[in-house]
C-alpha positions as CSV (number, residue, x, y, z in Angstrom):
1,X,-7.3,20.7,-19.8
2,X,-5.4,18.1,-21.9
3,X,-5.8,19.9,-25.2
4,X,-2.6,18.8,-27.2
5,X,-4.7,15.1,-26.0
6,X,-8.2,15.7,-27.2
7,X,-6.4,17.3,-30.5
8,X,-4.7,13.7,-31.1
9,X,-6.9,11.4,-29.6
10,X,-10.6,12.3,-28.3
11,X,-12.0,8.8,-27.1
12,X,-8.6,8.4,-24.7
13,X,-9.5,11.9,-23.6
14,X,-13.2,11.9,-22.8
15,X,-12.4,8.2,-21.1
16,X,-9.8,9.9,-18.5
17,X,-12.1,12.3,-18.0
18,X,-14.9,10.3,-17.0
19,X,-12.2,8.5,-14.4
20,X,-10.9,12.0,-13.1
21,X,-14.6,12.4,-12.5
22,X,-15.2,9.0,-10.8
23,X,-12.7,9.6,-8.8
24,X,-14.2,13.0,-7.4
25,X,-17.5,12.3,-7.0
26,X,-17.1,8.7,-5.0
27,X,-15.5,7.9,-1.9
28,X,-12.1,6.1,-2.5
29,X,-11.8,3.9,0.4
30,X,-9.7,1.2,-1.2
31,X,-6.7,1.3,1.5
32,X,-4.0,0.9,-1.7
33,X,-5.3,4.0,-3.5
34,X,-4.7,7.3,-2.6
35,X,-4.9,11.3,-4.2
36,X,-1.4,12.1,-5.7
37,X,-0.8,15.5,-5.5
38,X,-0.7,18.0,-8.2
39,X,2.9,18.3,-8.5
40,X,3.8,14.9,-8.5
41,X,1.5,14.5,-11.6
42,X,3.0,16.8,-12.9
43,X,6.8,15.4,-12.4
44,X,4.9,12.0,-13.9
45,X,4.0,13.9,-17.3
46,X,7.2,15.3,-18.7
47,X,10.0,15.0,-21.0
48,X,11.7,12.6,-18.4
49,X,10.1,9.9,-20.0
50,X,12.2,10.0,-23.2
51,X,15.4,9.5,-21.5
52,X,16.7,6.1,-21.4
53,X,19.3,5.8,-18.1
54,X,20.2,2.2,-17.7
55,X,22.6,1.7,-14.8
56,X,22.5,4.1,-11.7
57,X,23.7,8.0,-11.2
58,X,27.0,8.9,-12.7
59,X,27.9,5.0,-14.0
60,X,25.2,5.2,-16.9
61,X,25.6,3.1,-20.3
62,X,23.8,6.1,-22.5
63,X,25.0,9.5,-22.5
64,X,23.1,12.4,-21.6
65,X,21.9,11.9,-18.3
66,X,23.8,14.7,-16.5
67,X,20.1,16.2,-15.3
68,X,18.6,12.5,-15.1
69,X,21.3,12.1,-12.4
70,X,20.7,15.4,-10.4
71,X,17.4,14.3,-9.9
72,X,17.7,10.6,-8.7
73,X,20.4,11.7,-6.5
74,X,17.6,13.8,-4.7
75,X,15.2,11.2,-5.0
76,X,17.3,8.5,-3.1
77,X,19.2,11.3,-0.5
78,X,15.6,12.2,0.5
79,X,14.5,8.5,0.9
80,X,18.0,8.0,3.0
81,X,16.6,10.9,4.6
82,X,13.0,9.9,6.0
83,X,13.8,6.4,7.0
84,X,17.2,7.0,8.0
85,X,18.4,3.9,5.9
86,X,21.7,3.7,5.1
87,X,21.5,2.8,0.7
88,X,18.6,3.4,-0.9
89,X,17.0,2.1,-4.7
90,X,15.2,4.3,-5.8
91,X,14.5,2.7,-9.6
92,X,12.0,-0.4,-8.6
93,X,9.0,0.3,-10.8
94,X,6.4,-1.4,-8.7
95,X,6.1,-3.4,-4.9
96,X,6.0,-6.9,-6.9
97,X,9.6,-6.8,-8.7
98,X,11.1,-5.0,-5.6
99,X,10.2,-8.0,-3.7
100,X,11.2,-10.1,-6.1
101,X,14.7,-8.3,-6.5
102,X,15.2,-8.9,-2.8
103,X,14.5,-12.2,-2.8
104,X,17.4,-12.7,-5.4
105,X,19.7,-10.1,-4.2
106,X,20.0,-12.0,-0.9
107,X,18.7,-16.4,-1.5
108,X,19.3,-18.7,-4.3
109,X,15.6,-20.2,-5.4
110,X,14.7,-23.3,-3.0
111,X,15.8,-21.4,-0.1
112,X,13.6,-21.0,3.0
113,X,11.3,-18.1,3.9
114,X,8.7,-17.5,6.1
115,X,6.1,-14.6,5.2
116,X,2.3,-14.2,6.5
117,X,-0.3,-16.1,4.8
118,X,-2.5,-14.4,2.0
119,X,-5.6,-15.4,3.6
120,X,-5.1,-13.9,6.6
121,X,-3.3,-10.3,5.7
122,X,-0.2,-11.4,3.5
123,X,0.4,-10.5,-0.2
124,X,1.0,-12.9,-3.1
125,X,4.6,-11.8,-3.0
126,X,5.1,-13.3,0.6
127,X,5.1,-16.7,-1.0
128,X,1.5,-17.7,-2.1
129,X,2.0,-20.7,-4.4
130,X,0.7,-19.0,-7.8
131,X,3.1,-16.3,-7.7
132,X,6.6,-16.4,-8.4
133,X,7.8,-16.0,-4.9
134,X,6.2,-19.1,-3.7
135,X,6.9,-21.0,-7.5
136,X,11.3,-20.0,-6.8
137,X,11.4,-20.6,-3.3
138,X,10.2,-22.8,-0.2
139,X,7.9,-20.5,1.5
140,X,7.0,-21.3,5.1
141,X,3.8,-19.2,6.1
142,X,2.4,-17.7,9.5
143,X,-0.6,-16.7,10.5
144,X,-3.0,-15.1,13.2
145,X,-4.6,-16.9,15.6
146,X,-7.9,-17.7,15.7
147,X,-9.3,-16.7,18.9
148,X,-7.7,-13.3,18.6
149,X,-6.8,-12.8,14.6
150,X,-3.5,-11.2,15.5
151,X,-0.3,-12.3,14.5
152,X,1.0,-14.7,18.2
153,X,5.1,-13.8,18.0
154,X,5.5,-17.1,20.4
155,X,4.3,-19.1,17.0
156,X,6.5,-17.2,14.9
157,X,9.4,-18.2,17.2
158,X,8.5,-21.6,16.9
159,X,7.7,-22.2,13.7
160,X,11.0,-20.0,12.6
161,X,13.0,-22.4,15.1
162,X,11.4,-25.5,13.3
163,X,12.1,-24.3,9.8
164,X,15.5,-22.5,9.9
165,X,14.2,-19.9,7.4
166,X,17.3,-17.6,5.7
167,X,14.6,-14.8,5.6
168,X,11.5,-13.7,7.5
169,X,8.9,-11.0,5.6
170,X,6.9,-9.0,8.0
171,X,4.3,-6.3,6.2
172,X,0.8,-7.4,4.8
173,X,-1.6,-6.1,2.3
174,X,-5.0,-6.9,5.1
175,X,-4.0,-6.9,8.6
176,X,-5.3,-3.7,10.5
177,X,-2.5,-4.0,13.7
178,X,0.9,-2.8,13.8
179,X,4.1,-5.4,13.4
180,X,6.5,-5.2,16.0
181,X,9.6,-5.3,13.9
182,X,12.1,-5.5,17.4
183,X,10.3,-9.1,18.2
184,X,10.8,-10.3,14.9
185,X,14.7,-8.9,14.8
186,X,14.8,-11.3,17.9
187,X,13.8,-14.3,15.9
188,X,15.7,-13.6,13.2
189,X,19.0,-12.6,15.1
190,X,17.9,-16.5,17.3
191,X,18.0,-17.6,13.6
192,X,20.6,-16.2,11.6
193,X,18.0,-15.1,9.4
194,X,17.5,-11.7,7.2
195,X,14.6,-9.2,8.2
196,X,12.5,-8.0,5.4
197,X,10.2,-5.5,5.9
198,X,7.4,-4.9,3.2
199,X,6.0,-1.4,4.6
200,X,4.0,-0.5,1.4
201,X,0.5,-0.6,3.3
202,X,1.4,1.6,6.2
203,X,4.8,3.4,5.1
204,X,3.2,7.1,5.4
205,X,2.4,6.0,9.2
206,X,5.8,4.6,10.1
207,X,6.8,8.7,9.1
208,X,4.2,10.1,11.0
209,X,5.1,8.0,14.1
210,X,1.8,6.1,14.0
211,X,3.2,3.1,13.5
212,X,6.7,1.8,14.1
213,X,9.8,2.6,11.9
214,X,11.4,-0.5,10.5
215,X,15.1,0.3,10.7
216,X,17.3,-0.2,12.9
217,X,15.5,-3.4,13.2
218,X,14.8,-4.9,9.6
219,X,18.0,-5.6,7.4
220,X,16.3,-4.8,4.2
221,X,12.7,-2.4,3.6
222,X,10.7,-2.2,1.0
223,X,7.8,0.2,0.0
224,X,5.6,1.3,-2.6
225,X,4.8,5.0,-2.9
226,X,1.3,5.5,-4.3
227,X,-0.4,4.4,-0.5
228,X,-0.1,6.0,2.7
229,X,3.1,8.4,1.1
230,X,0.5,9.9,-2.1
231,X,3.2,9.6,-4.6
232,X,3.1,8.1,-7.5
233,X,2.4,3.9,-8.8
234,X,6.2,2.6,-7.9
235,X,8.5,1.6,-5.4
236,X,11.9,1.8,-3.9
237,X,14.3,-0.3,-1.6
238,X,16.0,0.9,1.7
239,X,18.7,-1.4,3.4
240,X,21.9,-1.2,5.6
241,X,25.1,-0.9,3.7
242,X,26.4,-4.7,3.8
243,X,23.3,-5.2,1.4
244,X,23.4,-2.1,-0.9
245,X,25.5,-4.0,-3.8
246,X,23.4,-7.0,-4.1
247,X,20.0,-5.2,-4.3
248,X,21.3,-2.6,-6.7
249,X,22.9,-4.9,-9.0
250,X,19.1,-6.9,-8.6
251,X,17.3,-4.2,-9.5
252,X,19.6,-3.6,-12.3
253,X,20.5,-5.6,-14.7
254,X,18.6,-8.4,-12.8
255,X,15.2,-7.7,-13.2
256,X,15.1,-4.4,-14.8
257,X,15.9,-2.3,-17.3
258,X,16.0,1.7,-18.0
259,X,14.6,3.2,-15.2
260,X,11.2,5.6,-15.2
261,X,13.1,8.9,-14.9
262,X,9.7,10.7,-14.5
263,X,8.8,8.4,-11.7
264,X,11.9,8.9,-10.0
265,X,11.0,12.3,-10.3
266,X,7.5,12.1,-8.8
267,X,9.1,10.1,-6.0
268,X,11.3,12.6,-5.0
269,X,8.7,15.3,-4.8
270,X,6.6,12.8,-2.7
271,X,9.4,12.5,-1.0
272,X,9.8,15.7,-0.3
273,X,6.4,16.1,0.5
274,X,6.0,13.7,3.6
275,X,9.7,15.3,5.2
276,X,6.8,18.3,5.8
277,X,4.6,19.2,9.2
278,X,1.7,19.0,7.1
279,X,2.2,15.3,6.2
280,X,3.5,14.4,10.1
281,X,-0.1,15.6,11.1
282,X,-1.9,13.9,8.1
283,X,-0.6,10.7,9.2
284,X,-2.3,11.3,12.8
285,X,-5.7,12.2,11.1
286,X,-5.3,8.6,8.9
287,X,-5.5,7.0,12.0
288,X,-7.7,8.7,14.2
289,X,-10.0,8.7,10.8
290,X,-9.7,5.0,11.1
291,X,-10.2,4.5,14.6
292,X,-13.3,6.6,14.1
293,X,-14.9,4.8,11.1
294,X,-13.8,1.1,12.9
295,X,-16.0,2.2,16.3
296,X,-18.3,3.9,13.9
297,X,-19.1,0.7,12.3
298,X,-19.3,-1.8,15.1
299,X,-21.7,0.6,16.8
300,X,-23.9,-0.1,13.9
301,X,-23.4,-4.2,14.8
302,X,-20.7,-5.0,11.8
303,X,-18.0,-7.3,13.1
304,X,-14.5,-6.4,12.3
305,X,-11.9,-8.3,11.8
306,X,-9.7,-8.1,15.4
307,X,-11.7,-6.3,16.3
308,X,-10.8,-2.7,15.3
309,X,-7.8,-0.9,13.7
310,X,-4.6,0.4,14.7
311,X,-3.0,1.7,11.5
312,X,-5.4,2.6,8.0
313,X,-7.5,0.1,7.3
314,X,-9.9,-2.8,8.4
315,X,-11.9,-5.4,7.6
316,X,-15.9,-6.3,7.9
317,X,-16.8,-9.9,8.3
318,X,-19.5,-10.1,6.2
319,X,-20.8,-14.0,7.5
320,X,-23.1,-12.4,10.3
321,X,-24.7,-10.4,7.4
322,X,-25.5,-13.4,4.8
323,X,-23.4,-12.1,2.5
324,X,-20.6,-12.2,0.3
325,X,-17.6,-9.4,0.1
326,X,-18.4,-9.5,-3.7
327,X,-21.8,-8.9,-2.8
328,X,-21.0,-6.0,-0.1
329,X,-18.5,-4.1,-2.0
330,X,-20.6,-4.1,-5.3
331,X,-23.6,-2.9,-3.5
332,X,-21.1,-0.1,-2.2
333,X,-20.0,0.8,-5.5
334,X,-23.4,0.9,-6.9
335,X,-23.3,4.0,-4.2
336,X,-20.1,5.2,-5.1
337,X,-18.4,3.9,-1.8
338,X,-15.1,2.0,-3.4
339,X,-14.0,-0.8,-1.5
340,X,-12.6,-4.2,-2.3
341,X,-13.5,-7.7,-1.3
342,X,-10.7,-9.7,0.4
343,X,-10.4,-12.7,2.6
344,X,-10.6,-12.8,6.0
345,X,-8.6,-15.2,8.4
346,X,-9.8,-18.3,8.4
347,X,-12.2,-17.7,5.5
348,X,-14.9,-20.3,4.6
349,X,-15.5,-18.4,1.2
350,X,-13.0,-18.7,-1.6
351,X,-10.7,-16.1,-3.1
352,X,-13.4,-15.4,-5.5
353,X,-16.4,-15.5,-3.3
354,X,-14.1,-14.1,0.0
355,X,-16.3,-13.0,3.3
356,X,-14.4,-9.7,4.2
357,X,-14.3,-6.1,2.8
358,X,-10.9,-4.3,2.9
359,X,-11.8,-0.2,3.3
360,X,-9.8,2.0,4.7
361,X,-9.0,5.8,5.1
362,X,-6.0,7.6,3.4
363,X,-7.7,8.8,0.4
364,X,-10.9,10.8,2.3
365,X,-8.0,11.7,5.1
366,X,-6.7,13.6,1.6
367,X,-9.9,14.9,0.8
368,X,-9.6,17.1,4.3
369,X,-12.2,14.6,6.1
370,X,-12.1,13.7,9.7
371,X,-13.6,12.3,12.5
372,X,-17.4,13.1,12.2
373,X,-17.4,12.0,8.6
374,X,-16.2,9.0,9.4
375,X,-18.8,8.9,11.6
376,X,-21.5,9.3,9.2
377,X,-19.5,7.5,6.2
378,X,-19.5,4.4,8.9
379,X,-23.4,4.8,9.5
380,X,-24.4,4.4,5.8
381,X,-22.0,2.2,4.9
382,X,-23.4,-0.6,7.9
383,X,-27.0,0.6,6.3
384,X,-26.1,-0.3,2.8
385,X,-24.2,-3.6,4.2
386,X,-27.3,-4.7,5.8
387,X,-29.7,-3.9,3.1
388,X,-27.8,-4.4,-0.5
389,X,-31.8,-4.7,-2.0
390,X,-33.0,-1.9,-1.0
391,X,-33.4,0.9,-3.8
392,X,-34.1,3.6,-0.9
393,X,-31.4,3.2,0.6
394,X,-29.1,2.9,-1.8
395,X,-30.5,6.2,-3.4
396,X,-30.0,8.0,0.2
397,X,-26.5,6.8,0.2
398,X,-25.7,7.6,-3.5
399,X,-27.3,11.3,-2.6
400,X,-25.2,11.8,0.8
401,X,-21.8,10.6,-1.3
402,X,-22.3,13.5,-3.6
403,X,-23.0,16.0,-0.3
404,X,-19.6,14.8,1.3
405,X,-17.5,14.8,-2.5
406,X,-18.8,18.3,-3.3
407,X,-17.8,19.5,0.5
408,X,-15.0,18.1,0.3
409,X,-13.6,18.6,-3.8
410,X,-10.3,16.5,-5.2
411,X,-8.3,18.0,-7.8
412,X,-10.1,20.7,-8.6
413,X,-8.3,21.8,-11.8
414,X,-5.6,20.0,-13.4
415,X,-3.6,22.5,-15.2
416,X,-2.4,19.9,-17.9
């Protein structure tokens, strides 16, 4: 593996090794990270990368890119294809410029838009104030409520009926329910507004039917493919027709460049890969994985942030417990259990110090895991949770993550 690498550069080598290895001998249960496939790496590694194809298929300013062409044609005719969207982008190189794009394709900076609150679910791009969504224009943000910590669509209403937004954002980065995207089209037609779906967390469930599909409902939808859909670290826009101009031409030459052509190319594999049987039923298993893990985990007495999970992820309130989410989710990785800190809704930490662990469960769902795993995944993890000191058991849990990795082997050989 990787010999033309370790001929040119050892160090690099033997460090991407050491990750490949972290990688199969932990449990990845940050709900952003996922197992790519083997061919999709492989479309990521090749010659594609030295072609430079500024503009879009067939209208290119470099020569050359007859083959380049072929290929993003697949890429966004598959997309069309599993979101039956009407134009798709398939050249956004991450989630935070293809946000960004939309927001210019469709408002001048100033305008109003309402997205859900950072603290409680929401991304940086959905307007928090140190990011340039919330620094260009005059975000208006929602929340949950606090009895219930789910998103109340009566407040939406109101608050979108008090603010006139041009734009509502539904999607979040830490909220474990679905979005009804036909209550918010209901706002937003009241409104005159545009609907923006950011799917990126959950877009592998909205093809599996676990979650709802955004279109016909949202005007414009945006995803990144490395979550749920196991493709590789990018994005791509879907919209309806009357808004296929305006996001291309802000996409490019408004905030991008030449295109990754060997991204492209991984996309349309992944693509390809989750129009398959086998990815319909892996999408069930995510959630029924999830489901298991949330009951698993308040069986042991961990509180859970609304109480349970109806898409990939959740979150443990970690105030009942006397600790921080820093403190929780390093005491994990000290096992080799990878989570994240992240506020919870109505935090009283601080984005540093939050009280909530984000974990979730498409990465195991990849390693072939299911529901009695979770099961016993769920068990240690509330053990480890309630007893971060504790050198026993944090040797029992390091020794029962190698049992499950070695049962259950990622990436096996890399033919690189």
């Amino acid at each position: 593996m990787f010999k033309n690498l370790k001929k040119e550069d050892l160090e690099i080598t033997n460090i991407i090794q050491k990750e490949i290895e972290r990688q199969q001998n932990g449990l990845v249960m940050i709900p952003s990270e996922n197992y790519a496939s083997k061919a999709v790496l492989e479309a990521m590694g090749t010659p594609l990368s030295n072609k430079y194809a500024e503009g879009y298929p067939h209208k290119r300013y470099y020569t050359g890119n007859q083959f380049i062409d072929e290929i993003e044609d697949i890429a966004i005719d598959r997309a069309k294809k599993l979101f039956s969207a009407e134009h798709a982008n398939v050249q956004p190189n991450a989630g935070s410029g293809a946000n960004l794009a939309v927001y210019m394709a469709t408002l001048k900076p100033g305008d109003t838009i309402m997205g859900l609150k950072l603290d409680q679910g929401g991304h940086l791009t959905h307007g928090h104030k140190v990011n340039v969504s919330g620094i260009l224009y005059n975000f208006i943000q929602y929340g949950v409520s606090k009895d219930t910590e789910l998103i109340d669509m009566d407040e939406v209403r109101e608050l979108a009926l008090k603010e006139k937004p041009k734009m509502i954002v539904t999607g979040a980065t830490a909220y474990p329910r679905v979005f009804n995207f036909e209550a918010f089209k209901k706002i937003t037609d009241e409104i005159g507004a545009i609907l923006f779906a950011d799917i990126s967390h959950f877009v592998g469930l909205c093809i599996s039917g676990d979650h709802p599909q955004p279109f016909p409902y949202a005007d414009i939808v945006m995803s990144t493919t490395h979550k749920t859909l196991r493709g590789p670290r990018s994005a791509f826009i879907l919209c309806k027709e009357s808004y296929a101009k305006a996001i291309d031409k802000a996409i490019f030459p408004g905030t991008q460049g030449g295109p990754m052509e060997h991204i492209i190319a991984a996309k349309a594999v992944c693509f390809k890969e989750a129009g398959t049987k086998k990815f319909i039923e892996y999408g069930h298993q995510i959630v029924k994985n999830a489901k298991a893990l949330a009951q698993a985990l308040m069986s042991e007495g961990l509180r859970l942030i609304s109480g349970g999970t109806d898409n990939h992820l959740m979150l443990i309130d970690c105030v009942p417990l006397k600790i921080t989410g820093r403190q929780g989710s390093e005491a994990l990785a000290n096992c080799e259990i990878y989570t994240n800190r992240n506020t919870i809704p109505y935090d009283p930490g601080s984005a540093f110090e939050p009280s909530g662990i984000r974990l979730g469960t498409p990465a195991l769902t990849t390693r072939g895991m299911k529901e009695k795993e979770m099961e016993i995944i769920g068990k240690a993890i509330a053990c480890v949770l309630k007893n971060i000191n504790n050198s026993d058991t944090l040797r029992n849990t390091q020794k029962l993550v190698k049992e499950l990795t070695k049962e259950y082997p990622i990436y096996q050989e890399l033919d690189f």
